[in-house]
C-alpha positions as CSV (number, residue, x, y, z in Angstrom):
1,X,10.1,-23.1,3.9
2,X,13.3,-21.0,3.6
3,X,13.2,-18.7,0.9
4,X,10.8,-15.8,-1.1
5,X,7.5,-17.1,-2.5
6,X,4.7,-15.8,-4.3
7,X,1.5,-17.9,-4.3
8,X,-1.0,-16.8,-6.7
9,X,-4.8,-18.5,-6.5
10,X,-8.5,-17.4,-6.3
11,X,-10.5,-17.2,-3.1
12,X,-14.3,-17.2,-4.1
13,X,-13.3,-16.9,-7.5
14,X,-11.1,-13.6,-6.9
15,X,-7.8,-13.3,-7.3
16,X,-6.2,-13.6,-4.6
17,X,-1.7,-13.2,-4.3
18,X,0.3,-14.0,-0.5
19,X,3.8,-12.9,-0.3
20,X,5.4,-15.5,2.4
21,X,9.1,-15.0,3.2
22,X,11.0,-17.9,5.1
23,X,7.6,-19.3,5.8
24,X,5.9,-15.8,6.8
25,X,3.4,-13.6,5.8
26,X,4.8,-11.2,4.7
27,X,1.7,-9.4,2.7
28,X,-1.8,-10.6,0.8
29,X,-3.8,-9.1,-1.5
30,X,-7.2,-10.0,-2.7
31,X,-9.5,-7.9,-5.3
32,X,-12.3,-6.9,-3.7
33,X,-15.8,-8.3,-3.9
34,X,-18.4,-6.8,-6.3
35,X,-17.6,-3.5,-8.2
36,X,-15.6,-1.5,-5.9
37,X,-12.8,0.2,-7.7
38,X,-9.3,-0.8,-7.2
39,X,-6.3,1.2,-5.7
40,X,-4.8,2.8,-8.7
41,X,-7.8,3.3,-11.0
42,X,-7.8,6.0,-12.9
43,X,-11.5,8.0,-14.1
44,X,-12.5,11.0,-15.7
45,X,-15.2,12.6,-12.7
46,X,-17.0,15.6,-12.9
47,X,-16.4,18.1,-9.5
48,X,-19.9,18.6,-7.7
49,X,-20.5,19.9,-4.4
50,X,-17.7,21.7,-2.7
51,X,-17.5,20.3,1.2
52,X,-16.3,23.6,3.1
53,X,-15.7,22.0,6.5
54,X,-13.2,19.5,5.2
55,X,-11.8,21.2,2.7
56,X,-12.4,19.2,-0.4
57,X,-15.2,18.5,-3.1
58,X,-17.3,15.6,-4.2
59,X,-16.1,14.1,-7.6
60,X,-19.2,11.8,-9.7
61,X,-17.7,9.2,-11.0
62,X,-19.5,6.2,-13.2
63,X,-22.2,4.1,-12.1
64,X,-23.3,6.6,-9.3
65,X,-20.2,6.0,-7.5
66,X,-18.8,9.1,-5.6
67,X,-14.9,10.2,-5.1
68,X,-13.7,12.9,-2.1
69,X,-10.9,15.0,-4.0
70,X,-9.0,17.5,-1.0
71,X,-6.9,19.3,-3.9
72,X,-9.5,21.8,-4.8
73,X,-7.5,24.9,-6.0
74,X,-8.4,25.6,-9.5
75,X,-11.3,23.5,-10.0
76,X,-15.0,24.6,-10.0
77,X,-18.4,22.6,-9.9
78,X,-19.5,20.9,-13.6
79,X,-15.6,20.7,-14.6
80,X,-14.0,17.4,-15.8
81,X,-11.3,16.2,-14.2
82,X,-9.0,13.3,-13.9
83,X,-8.7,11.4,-10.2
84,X,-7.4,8.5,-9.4
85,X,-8.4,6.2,-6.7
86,X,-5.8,6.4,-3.5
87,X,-7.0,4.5,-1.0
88,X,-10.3,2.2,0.3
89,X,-13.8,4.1,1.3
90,X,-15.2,2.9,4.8
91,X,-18.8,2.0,4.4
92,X,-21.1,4.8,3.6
93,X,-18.1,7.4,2.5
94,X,-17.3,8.4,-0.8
95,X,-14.0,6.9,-2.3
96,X,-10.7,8.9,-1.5
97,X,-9.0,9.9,-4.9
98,X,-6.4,12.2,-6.1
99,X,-5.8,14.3,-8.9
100,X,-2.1,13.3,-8.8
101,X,-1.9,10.4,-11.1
102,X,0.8,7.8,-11.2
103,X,1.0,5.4,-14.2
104,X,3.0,2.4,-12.6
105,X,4.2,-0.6,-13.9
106,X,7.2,-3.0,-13.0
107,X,10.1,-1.0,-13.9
108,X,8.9,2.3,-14.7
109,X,6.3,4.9,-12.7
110,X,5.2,8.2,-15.2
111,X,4.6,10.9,-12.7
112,X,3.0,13.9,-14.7
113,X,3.1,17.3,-13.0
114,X,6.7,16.1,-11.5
115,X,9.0,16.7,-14.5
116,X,12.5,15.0,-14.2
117,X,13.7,11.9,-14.5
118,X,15.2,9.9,-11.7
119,X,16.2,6.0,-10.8
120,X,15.7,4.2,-7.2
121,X,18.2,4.7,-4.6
122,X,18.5,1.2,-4.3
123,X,20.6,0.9,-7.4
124,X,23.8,1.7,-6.1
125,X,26.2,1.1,-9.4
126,X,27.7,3.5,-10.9
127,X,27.7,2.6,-14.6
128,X,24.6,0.8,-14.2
129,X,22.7,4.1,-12.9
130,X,24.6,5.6,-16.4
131,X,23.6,3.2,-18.2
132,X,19.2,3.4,-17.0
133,X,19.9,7.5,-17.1
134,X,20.9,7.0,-21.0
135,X,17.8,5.0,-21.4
136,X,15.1,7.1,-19.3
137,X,16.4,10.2,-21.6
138,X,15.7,8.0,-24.6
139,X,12.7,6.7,-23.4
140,X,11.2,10.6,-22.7
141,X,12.8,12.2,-25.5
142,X,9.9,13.7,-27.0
143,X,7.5,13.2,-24.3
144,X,5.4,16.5,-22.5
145,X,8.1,18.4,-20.6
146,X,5.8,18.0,-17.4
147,X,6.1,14.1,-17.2
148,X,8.8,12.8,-14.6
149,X,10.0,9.5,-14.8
150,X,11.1,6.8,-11.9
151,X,12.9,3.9,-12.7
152,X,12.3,1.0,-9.9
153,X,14.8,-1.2,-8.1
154,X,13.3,-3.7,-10.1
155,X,16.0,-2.3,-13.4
156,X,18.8,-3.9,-11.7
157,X,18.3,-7.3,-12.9
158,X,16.2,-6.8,-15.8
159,X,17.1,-6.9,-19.2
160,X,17.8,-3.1,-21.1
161,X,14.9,-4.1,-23.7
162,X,12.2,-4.8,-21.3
163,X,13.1,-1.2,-18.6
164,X,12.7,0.4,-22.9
165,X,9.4,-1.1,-23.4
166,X,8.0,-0.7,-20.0
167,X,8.8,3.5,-20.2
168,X,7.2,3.5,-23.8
169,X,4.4,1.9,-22.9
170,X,3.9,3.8,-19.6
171,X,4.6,7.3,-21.3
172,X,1.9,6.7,-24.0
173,X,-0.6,5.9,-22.0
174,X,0.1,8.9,-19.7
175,X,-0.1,10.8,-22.4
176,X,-3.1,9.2,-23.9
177,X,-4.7,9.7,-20.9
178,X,-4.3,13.3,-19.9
179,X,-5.6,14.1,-23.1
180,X,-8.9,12.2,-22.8
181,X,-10.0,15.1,-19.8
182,X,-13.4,16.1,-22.0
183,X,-16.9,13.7,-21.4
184,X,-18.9,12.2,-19.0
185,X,-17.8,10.2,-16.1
186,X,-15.7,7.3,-17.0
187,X,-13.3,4.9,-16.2
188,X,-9.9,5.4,-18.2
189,X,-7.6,2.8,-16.4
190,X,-8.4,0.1,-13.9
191,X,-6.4,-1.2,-11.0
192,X,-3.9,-3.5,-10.9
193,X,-5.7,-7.1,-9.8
194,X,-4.1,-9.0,-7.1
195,X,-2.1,-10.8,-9.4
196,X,-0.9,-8.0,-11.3
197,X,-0.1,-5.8,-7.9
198,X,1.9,-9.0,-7.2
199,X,4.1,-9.5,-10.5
200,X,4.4,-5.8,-10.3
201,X,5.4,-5.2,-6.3
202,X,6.6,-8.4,-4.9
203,X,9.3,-9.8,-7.8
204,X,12.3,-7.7,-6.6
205,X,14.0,-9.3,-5.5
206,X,13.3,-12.5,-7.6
207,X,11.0,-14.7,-6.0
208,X,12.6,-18.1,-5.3
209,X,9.1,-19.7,-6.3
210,X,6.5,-18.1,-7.9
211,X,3.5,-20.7,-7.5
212,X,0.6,-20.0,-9.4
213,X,-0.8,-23.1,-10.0
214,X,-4.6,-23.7,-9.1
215,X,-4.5,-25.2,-4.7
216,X,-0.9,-22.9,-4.0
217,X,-2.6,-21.1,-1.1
218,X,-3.2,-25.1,0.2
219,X,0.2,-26.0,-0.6
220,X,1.8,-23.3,1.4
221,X,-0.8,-23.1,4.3
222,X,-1.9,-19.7,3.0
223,X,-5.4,-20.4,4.1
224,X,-4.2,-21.3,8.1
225,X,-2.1,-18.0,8.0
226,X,-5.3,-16.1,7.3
227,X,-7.4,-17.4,9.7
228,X,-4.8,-16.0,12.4
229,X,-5.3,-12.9,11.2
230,X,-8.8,-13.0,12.1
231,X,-8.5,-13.3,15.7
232,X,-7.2,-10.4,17.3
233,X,-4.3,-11.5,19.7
234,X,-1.0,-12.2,18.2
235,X,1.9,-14.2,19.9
236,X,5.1,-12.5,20.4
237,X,8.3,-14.0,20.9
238,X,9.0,-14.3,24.8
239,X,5.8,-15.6,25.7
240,X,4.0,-11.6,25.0
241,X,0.8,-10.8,23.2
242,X,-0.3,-8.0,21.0
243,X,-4.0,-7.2,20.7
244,X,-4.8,-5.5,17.8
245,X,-8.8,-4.2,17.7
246,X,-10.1,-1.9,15.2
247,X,-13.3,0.4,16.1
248,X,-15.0,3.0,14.4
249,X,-13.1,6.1,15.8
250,X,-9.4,4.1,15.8
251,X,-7.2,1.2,16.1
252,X,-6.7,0.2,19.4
253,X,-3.5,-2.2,20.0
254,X,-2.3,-3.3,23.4
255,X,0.5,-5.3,24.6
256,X,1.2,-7.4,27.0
257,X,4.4,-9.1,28.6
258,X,2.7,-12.9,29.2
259,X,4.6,-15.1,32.0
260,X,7.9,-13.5,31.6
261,X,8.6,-11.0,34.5
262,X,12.2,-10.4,34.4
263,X,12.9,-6.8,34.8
264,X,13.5,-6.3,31.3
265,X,10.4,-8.4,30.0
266,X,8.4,-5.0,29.2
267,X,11.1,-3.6,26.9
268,X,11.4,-7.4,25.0
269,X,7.8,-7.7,24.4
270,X,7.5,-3.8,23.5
271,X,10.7,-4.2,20.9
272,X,8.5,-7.4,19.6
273,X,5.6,-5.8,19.3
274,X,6.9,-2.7,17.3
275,X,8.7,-5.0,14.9
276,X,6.1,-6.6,13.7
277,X,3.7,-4.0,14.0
278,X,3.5,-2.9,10.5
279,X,3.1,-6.5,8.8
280,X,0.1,-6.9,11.5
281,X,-1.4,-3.7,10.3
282,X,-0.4,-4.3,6.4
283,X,-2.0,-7.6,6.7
284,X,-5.2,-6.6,8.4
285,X,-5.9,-3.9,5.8
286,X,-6.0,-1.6,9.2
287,X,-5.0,2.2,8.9
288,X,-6.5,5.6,10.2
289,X,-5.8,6.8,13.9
290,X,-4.2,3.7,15.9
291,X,-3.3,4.1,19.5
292,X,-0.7,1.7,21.2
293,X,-1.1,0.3,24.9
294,X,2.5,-0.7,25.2
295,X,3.6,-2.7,28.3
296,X,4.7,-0.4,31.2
297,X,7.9,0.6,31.1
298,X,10.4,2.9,32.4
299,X,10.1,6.5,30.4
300,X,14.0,6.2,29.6
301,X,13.2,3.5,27.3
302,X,10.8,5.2,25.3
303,X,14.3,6.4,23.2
304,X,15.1,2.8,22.1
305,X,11.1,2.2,21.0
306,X,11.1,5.3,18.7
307,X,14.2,4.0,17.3
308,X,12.5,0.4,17.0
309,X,9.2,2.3,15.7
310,X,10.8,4.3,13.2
311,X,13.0,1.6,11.6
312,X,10.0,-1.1,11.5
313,X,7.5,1.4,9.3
314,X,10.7,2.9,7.2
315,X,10.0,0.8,4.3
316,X,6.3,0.4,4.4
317,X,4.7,1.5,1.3
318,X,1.4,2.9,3.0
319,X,2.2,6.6,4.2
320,X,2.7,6.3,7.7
321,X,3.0,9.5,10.4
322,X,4.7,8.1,13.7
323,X,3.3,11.2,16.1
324,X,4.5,9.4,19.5
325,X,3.6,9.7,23.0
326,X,0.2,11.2,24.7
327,X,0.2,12.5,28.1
328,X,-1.5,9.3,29.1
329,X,1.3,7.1,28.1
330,X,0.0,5.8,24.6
331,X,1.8,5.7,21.7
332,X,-0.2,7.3,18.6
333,X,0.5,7.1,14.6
334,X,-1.9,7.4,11.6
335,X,-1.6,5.2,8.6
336,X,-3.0,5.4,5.2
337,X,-5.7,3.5,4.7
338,X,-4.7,1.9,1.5
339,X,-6.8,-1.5,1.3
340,X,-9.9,-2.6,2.6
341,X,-9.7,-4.9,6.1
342,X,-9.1,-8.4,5.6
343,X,-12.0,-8.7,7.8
344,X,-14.1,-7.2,5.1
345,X,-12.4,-9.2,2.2
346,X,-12.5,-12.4,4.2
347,X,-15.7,-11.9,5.5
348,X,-17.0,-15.4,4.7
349,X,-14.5,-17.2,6.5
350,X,-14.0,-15.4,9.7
């Protein structure tokens, strides 16, 4: 099917959201199993034990759950403070948070310690950036002087009432919440679901359906596309394949031409596989250290793949450090590890 779709349904009775763009995964989301915090949760920990090797402290958080905190300057053991959850915990590690907090919503993201106020590049008009600059001073006017403001992409086709309400409502509980520092361990805000993340993320542009009727993963062969991204090998155009294997130390990915063996068929399948690298990874809940095994090619071309590499992850949401080539010929980058591996999430079916 042509077109941008949102599906919204429950797998094991968790929410569950699939992005699919002219009949493409484009990116899935499902809320994690048991109580493991969401992305985005916000808690009031305690700092404990100082780790001097990596630079960082334990945080206690509720219901004996710990949190690894690397900004440590200020803060001493026994003192509250506010974290919030940045990424997924591998088995057996404490949970990666931040005390950098972001209140997001659909058209507006509070950013305290980042005074000012400032609207997406993507919003290119003139009058209309006039126009959200007149409301983003209203909106603040009054607010702490160290809360920033962002207004999303999202304002350019929403109504002026709605980007108002959104700011309010963001702003108060910003500022609701930096003052609730004093207590126990405890969780202040929770993480967006996978239905929220998806009415909040995935809606600009407008969805041409948004499906969210009980069966939509079976209507629009969710469930098949999933099961793909079990195995490891992907098809490339061409006739090449991508491997993609995690392990504990790194991601390994290696590529392969396939039947073609035209002079040029390392370059196509390399191109290919650099494309459509970051959905693979985005998809597969896969970050940390991953090391490429591209298809042999002549070091001159190693130019145009950089160029390939760099535009591919440009928009990715996950912070992503491109550190290019070893010695030995592989190509290295390190990617956030923002979700937990579909594997993980999926692993009933796989």
């Amino acid at each position: 099917m042509k077109g941008r779709v949102i599906a919204l349904d429950r797998i094991e009775d968790r929410e569950a959201a699939a992005l699919i763009v002219d009949g493409v995964l484009q990116d899935f989301v499902l809320d994690p199993a048991g109580d493991a915090p969401l992305p985005g949760a916000i808690y009031r920990g305690i700092v404990d034990r100082p780790v001097k090797g990596q630079g960082g402290v334990f945080v206690r958080m509720p219901d004996g759950q710990s949190g690894f905190l690397r900004q440590v300057s200020g803060l001493a053991p026994g003192q509250a403070v506010l974290v919030q959850v940045s990424g997924t915990a591998e088995p057996g590690k404490a949970i990666p948070v931040t005390t950098r907090l972001l209140f997001k919503s659909r058209f507006a993201i509070i950013t305290p310690g980042a005074p000012g106020l400032n609207i997406s590049r993507r919003i290119r008009d003139e009058d209309l950036r006039a126009d959200l600059d007149s409301l983003a001073q209203a909106g603040m006017e009054g607010a702490p002087k160290d809360l920033g403001l962002i207004l999303r992409s999202a304002c350019e086709a929403a109504d002026e009432a709605e980007i108002a309400e959104d700011i309010l409502a963001m702003r108060d509980l910003a500022v609701a919440v930096l003052q609730d520092v004093d207590g126990k361990p405890e969780l202040l805000v929770d993480g967006a679901s996978a239905h929220e993340q998806a009415w909040r993320d995935w809606t600009d542009p407008t969805p041409d359906d948004l499906d969210d009727a009980a069966g939509s993963f079976g209507n629009h062969g969710v469930l098949e596309m999933l099961d793909t991204l079990l195995a490891p090998g992907v098809a490339l155009p061409g006739g090449g394949q991508m491997f993609i294997e995690p392990t504990r130390a790194l991601v390994a990915v290696d590529v392969n031409t396939g039947p073609d063996t035209s002079p040029a068929a390392s370059l196509k399948a390399n191109v290919a596989a650099a494309r459509d690298l970051p959905r693979q990874l985005r998809l597969r809940g896969l970050g940390g250290q991953i090391v490429v095994d591209f298809a042999p090619m002549p070091k001159k071309d190693r130019a145009t793949l950089d160029q390939v590499l760099r535009a591919a992850f440009k928009g990715e949401s996950a912070e992503t450090s491109l550190s290019g080539w070893t010695t030995l010929g592989n190509y290295e980058l390190v990617r956030k590890r923002d979700r937990l591996p579909l594997t993980e999430l999926l692993a009933g079916r796989a």
